[in-house]
N, C-alpha and C positions, 0 to 999 in steps of 0.2 A: 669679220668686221665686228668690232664692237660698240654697242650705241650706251653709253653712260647718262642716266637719266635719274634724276634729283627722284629724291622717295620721297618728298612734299608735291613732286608733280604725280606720281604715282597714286598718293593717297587721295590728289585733288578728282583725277581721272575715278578713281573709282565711285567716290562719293558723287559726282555727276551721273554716273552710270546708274547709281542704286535711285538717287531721285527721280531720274527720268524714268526708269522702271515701276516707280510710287507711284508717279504720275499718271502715268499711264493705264494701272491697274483704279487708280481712284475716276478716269474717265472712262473705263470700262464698265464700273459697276455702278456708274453714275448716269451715264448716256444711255447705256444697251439694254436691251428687251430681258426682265428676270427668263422668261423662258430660254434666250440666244443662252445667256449664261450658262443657264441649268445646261443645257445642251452638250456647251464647249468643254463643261466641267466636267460632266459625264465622260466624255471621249475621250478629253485631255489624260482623267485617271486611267483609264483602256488602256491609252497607250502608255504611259508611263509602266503601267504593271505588266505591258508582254514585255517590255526590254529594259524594266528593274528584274534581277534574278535573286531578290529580298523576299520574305515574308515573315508579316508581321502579326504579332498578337498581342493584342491588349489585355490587362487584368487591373479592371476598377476596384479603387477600396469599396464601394458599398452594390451592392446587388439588387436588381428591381426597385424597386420606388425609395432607395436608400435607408431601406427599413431591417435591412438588417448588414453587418460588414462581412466581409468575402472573406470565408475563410484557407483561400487559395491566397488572397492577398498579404494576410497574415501569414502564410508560411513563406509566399515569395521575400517576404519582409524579411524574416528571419535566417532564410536562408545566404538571401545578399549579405545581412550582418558581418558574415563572417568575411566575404571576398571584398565586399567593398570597403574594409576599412584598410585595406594594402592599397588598392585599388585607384579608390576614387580620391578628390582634391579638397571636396565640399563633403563634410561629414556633420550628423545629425548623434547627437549622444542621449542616452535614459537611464539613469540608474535602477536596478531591479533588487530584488531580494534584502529592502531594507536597507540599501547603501553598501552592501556587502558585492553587488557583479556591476559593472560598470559597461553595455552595449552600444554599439555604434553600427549605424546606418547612414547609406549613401542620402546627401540633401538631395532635394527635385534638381530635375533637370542636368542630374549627373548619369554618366555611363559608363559598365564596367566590364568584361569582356569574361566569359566563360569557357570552359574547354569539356567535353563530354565525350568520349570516344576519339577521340583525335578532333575532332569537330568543336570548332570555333562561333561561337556566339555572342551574343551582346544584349546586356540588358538596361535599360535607361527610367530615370527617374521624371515623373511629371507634375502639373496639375492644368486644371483648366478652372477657372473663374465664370458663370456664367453672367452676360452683360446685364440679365434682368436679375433683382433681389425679390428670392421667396420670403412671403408672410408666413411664421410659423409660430404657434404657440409655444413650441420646445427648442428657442434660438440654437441653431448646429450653424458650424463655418459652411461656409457658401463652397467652399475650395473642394474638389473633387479631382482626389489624385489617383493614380492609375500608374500600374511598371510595363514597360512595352520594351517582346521580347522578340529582337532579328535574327533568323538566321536564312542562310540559302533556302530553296525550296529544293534541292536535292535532297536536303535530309529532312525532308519535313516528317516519313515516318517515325524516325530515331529521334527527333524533338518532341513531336507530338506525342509520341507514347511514351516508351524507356526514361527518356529525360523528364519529361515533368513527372513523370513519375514519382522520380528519384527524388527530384527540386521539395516535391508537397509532404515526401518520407520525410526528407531530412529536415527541413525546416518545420517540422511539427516536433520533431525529435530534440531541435534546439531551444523550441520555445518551453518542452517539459524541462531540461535540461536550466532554462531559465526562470522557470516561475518560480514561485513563494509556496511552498509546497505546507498542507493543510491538515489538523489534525479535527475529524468531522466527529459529531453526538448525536444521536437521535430522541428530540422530542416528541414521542408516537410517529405520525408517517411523514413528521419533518426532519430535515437534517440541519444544524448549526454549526459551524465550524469555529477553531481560533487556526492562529498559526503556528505550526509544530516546527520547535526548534530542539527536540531532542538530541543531546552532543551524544549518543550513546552510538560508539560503532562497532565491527567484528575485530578491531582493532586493541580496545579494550573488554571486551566479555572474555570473563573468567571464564573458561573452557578449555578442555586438551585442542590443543592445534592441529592433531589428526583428524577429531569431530569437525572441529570448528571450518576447516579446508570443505570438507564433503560440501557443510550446509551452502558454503560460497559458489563452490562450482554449482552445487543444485540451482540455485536461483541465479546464476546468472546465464546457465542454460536455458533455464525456463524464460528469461526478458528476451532470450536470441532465438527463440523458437515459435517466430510466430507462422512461418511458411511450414514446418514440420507439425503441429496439429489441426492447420487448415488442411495439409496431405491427408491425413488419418482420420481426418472429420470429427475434429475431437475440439469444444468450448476451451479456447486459451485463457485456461484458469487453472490453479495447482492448491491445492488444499495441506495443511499442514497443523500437525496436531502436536501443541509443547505440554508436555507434562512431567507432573516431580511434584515434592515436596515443597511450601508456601517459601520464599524466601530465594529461589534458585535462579532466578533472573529470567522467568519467562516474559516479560512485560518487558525487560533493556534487550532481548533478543528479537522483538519485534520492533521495536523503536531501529537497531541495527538495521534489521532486512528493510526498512521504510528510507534510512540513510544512505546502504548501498545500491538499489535500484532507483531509488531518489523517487519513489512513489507517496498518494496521501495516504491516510491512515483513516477509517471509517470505523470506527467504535462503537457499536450495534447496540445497544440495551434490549433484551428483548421482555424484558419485564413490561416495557413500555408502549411494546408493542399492540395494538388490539386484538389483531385477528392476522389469517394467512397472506388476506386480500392487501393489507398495511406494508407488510414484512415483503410482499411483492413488488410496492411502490417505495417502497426505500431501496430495494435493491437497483429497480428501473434506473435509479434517479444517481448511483452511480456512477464514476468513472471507468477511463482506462485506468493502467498505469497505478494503481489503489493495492490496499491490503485492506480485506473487511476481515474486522476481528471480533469476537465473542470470548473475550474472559470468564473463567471461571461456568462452563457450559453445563458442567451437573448440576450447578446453585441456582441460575437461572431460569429453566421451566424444569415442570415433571413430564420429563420427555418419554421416558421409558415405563414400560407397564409394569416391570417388576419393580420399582420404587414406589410407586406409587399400590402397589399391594401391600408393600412394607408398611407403608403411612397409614392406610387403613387399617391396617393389621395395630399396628401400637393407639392410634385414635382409640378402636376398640378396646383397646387393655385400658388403655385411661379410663374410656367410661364404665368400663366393669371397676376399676378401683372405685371410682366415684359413687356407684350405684345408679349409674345413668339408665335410659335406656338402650340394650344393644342393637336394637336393630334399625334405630336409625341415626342417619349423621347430619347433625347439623350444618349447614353450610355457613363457610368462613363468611368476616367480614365483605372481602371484594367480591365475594360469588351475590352474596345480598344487595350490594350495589350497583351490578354489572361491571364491575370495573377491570375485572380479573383478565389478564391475558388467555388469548382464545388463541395462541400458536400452539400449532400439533406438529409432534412427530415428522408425518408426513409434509407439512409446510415447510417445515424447516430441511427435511432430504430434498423438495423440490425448487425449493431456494439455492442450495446448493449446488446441485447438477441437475436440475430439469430442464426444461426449457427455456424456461425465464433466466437462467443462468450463462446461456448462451447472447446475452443483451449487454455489447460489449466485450471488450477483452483486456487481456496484459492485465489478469487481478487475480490477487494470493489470496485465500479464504483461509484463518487462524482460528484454531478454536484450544483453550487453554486448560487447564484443569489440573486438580491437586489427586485427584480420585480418577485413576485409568478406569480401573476393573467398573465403575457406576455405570458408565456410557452403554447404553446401547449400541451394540455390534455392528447395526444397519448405519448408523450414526458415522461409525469411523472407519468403515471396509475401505480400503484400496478403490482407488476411482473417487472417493469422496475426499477424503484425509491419505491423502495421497504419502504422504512421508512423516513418519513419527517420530518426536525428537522426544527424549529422556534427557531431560535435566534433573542431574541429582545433584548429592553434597559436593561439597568443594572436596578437590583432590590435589597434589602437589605442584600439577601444572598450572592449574586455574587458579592455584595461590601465588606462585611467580607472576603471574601477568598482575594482579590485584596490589604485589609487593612494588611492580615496575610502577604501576599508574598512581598508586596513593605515596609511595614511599622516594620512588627512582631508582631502585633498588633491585640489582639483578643480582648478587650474591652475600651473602652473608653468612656467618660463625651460626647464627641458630638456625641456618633453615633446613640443615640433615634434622635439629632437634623436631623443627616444626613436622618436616615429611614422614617421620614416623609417626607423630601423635596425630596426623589428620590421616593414616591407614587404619590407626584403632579408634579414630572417632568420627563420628557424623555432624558433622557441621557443614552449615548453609553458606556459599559465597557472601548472602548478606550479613550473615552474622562475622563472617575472618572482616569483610570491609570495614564495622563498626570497630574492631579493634585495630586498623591499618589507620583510622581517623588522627589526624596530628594531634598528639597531648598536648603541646606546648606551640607556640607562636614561630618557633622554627624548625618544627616539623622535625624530632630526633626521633631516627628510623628505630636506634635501641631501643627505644621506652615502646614504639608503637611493636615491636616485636615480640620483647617481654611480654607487654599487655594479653598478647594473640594467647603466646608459650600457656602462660597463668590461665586463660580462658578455656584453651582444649585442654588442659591437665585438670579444669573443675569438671569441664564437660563429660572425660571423660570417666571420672572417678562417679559423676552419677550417672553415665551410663553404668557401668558398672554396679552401682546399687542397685539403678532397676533393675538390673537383668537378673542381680540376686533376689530381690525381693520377687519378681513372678518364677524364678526357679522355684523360690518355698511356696509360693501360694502355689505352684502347680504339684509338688510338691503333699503340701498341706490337702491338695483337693484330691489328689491319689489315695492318698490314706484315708477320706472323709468317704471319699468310694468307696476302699477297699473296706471300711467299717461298716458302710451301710449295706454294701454287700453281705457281711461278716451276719451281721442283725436282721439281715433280711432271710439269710439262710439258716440263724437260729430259729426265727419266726417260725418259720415253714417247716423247720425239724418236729417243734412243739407242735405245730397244729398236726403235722401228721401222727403226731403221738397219739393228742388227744382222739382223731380220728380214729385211731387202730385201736385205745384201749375200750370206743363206745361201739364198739364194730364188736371187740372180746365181752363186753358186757349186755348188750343184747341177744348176743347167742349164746352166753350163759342163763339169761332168763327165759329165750325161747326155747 
């Protein structure tokens, strides 16, 4: 039997249903004793929760007295990002990185359904309004939103642990992923930042592609290995020392490694530094996910005791030129005003990998330098400076990549001429780029080629004079030896002369 029944009488029935309902609850909470209430509510949720087979959890945006925000809540956020925008009906959008990434989150009061292990869950958007308005000195929205997350209470170990686990990984991993990533200065034991948009990647750095491969895999081993030096009880940090000749691109290969791991960039001055105690509160005050860099580490303090014996040692010669006195030294202007950096040696190794170094992870310690052999040993042993990069002169390959990115230019009639003259000459990848720069407003790869060709055929013709010029003067100083040798050992013929014939004359008169 079929009953056909008008869907205005349907909708009418229902809506009777939910008023009587309203009603009822408004003379419930109207008439009845607060305590009967308290009571039936109490029970009522009892029984609801032995024969609901749900369980729920809540995550408010702000934590304790909403003085500070959740930063579980923040990762839940970000991690829905991604599901909810397939997902959900009602979406929430932010533009990030300067207009450049465009993110979407589910609006309130939307729900989107997760899957973890074969295990089904559901996550929902809210807020609550509360009926009283706080008086506050620092007006914040009243609206206090929270994500609330169901699943069965069979798996409540696999949600409870393994899964949020993963949720607070990943969505801290998207909001690095998302952020405006920062290039930091240090004003004594402050740090300032702008924002680092350096285009420089491992994409274009002049470099052989065999090098270039290793440095990639190295660090991208090191971003994926945070379980494998927590095994070995080892600070997830990786130290790395570039050096070569001024001009070689050690400063666009850190800009690189800060692109490909998508980390900030923390640019130390340690001139600036005061003392060990400073140098320990700027590292404190670090991130994850960072590269701290110290440029140019021999120019910056007298770290080593043998250069600093040097300096003494020439100070002295100067005040012996002068007629000064030698046995004492006056001290510099900053030592007179206290102003002088007080970081030692030892400050700076325990910076590095001491303790304090352990505060924090996921960060590349760089340290640069034109001068290997200056550095103190203790300075860059394995475990500190953990991988050692040589950047030298440009070579044939790292001139093709330089030809590709300034010219477009992957073959050409001169570039057998060019790969010979950059085997017999030393030149800097900065220096080939200055002659790859467009001559002309349409950029003709011929003229910038030529330019190169002419440039290592001067380069190398004065190499070549130098080498002959200290060939003579080494030359020149062999023979100025071999003379004074010559004269030294007339000298000493003569005096022995003299010697034997006052030897024969004395014993002629005795």
């Amino acid at each position: 039997m079929f009953i056909n029944m008008n869907p205005k009488d349907t909708f009418a029935q229902l809506g009777s249903l939910v008023g009587g309902l309203m009603f009822f609850w408004a003379i419930f909470q109207q008439y009845f004793p607060y305590q009967l209430r308290t009571y039936l509510e109490k029970y009522s949720h009892r029984l609801v929760n032995y024969v609901y087979p749900y369980i729920q959890v809540r995550f408010n945006d702000f934590t304790g007295e909403r003085l500070m925000r959740s930063e579980a809540y923040s990762a839940i956020q970000n991690y829905l990002s991604v599901n909810s925008s397939m997902q959900a009906k009602r979406l929430k959008a932010d533009i990030v990185k300067k207009g450049q990434s465009l993110v979407l989150s589910m609006d309130d009061h939307e729900e989107v359904a997760d899957v973890f292990k074969g295990v089904k869950l559901w996550w929902a958007s809210g807020k609550n309004t509360p009926k009283t308005q706080s008086v506050s000195f620092f007006p914040t929205s009243d609206e206090r939103r929270y994500y609330r997350l169901t699943f069965h209470k069979r798996h409540r170990d696999l949600i409870i642990g393994p899964y949020l686990k993963h949720v607070l990984k990943e969505g801290k991993a998207i909001k690095v992923r998302n952020r405006q990533r920062k290039l930091y200065t240090n004003n004594g034991a402050y740090w300032s930042h702008v924002v680092f948009e350096h285009p420089a990647t491992f994409q274009t750095l002049a470099m052989e592609p065999e090098k270039k491969k290793e440095i990639i895999d190295d660090l991208i081993a090191f971003s994926q290995a945070e379980d494998f030096y927590a095994r070995i009880g080892r600070a997830w940090k990786r130290g790395y020392l570039l050096y070569g000749p001024p001009g070689t691109g050690k400063s666009t290969m850190i800009a690189a490694m800060a692109n490909l791991l998508n980390y900030d960039i923390y640019d130390l001055e340690l001139t600036a530094v005061k003392d060990n105690t400073e140098l320990r509160r700027l590292l404190i005050e670090t991130s994850s996910k960072s590269i701290i860099v110290i440029e140019d580490i021999d120019c910056s303090l007298e770290l080593t005791g043998q250069r600093k014996k040097e300096k003494k040692k020439e100070k002295k010669e100067d005040q012996d030129q002068e007629g000064k006195d030698q046995n004492k030294e006056k001290p510099s202007k900053e030592d007179r005003d206290g102003k002088g950096s007080q970081v030692t040696l030892s400050g700076l190794l325990n910076f590095i990998d001491g303790l304090w170094s352990a505060c924090g992870g996921e960060r590349l310690i760089v340290f640069t330098t034109n001068y290997k052999e200056k550095l103190d040993p203790a300075l860059i042993r394995k475990g500190r400076m953990d991988k050692h990069i040589e950047l030298s002169y440009c070579g044939f390959e790292a001139f093709k990549v330089l030809a590709k990115n300034y010219l477009q230019v992957e073959e050409h009639s001169l570039f057998p001429t060019i790969s010979n003259l950059l085997g017999d000459t030393k030149i800097t990848p900065a220096d080939v780029a200055e002659h790859l720069m467009p001559k002309t407003i349409f950029g003709d790869a011929e003229i910038s080629l030529n330019s190169l060709v002419k440039g290592l055929e001067n380069a190398k013709e004065e190499e070549e004079k130098k080498a002959a010029e200290e060939e003579a003067a080494k030359k020149k100083e062999l023979l100025d030896k071999k003379k004074a040798e010559e004269e030294e050992g007339k000298k000493t013929a003569e005096e022995e002369t003299k010697k034997k014939e006052l030897l024969e004359k004395e014993k002629s008169q005795g």
